[in-house]
C-alpha positions in Angstrom: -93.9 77.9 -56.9 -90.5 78.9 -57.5 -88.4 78.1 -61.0 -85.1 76.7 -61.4 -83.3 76.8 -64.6 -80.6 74.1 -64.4 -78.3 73.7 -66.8 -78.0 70.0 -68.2 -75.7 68.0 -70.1 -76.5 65.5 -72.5 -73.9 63.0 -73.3 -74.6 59.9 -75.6 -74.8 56.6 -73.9 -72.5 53.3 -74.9 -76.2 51.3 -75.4 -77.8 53.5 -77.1 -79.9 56.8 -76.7 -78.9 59.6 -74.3 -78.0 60.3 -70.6 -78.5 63.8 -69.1 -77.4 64.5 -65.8 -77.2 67.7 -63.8 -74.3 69.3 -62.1 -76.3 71.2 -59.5 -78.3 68.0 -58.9 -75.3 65.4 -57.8 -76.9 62.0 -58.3 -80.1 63.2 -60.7 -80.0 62.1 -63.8 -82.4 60.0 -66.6 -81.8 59.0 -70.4 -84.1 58.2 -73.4 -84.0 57.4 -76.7 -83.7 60.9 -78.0 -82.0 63.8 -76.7 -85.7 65.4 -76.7 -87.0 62.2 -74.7 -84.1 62.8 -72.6 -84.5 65.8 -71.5 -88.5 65.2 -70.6 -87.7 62.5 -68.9 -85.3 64.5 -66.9 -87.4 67.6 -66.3 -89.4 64.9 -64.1 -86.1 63.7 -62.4 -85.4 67.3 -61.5 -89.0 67.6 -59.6 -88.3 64.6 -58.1 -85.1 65.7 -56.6 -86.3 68.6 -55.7 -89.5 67.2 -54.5 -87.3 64.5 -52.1 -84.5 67.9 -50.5 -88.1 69.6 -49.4 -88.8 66.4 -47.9 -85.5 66.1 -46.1 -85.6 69.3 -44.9 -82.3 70.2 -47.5 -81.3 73.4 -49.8 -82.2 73.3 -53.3 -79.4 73.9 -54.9 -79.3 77.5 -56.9 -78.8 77.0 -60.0 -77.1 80.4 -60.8 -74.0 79.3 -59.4 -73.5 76.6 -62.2 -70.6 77.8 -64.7 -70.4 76.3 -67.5 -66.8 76.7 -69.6 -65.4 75.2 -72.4 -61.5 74.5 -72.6 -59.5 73.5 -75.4 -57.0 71.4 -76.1 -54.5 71.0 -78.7 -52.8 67.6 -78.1 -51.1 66.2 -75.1 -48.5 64.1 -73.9 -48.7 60.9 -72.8 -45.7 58.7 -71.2 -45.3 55.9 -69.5 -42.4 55.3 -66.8 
C-alpha cells in the first residue's frame, strides 16, 4: 500500500472544537473536540477519500506538490468609495 503524507490545517471552529481540512483533498475534511481528535478523525477522512478516487477510477492527488508559505502583513488599508 502506498503512503501519502498530506499536509493539514487545523483551524478552530465558531461552535466549538476544531476543523482540519486538506488542500490536496478539495472537499475532505472532519473536526473534533481536540485538535488530536481532529486529526484522527481526519486520518479516516483521508482513507475515505482516497478510498472513493480508486473507486472512480481518479488520481490521488500527490501530496508533494502542496507548498505551504506563510506571509506577513503589517497593516492595511481599508476604504470605502
Amino acid at each position: 500500500m502506498t503512503s501519502y503524507d498530506y499536509k493539514v490545517i487545523i483551524e478552530p471552529d465558531e461552535t466549538g472544537g476544531y476543523v482540519a481540512t486538506c488542500l490536496s483533498l478539495q472537499g475532505c475534511y472532519s473536526q473534533g473536540e481536540t485538535i488530536e481528535e481532529a486529526l484522527e478523525n481526519f486520518r479516516e477522512a483521508i482513507l475515505l477519500c482516497i478510498e472513493d478516487l480508486e473507486a472512480e477510477g481518479e488520481e490521488i492527488p500527490d501530496p508533494s506538490k502542496s507548498i505551504i508559505a506563510t506571509v506577513m502583513v503589517d497593516g492595511w488599508r481599508f476604504c470605502l468609495a
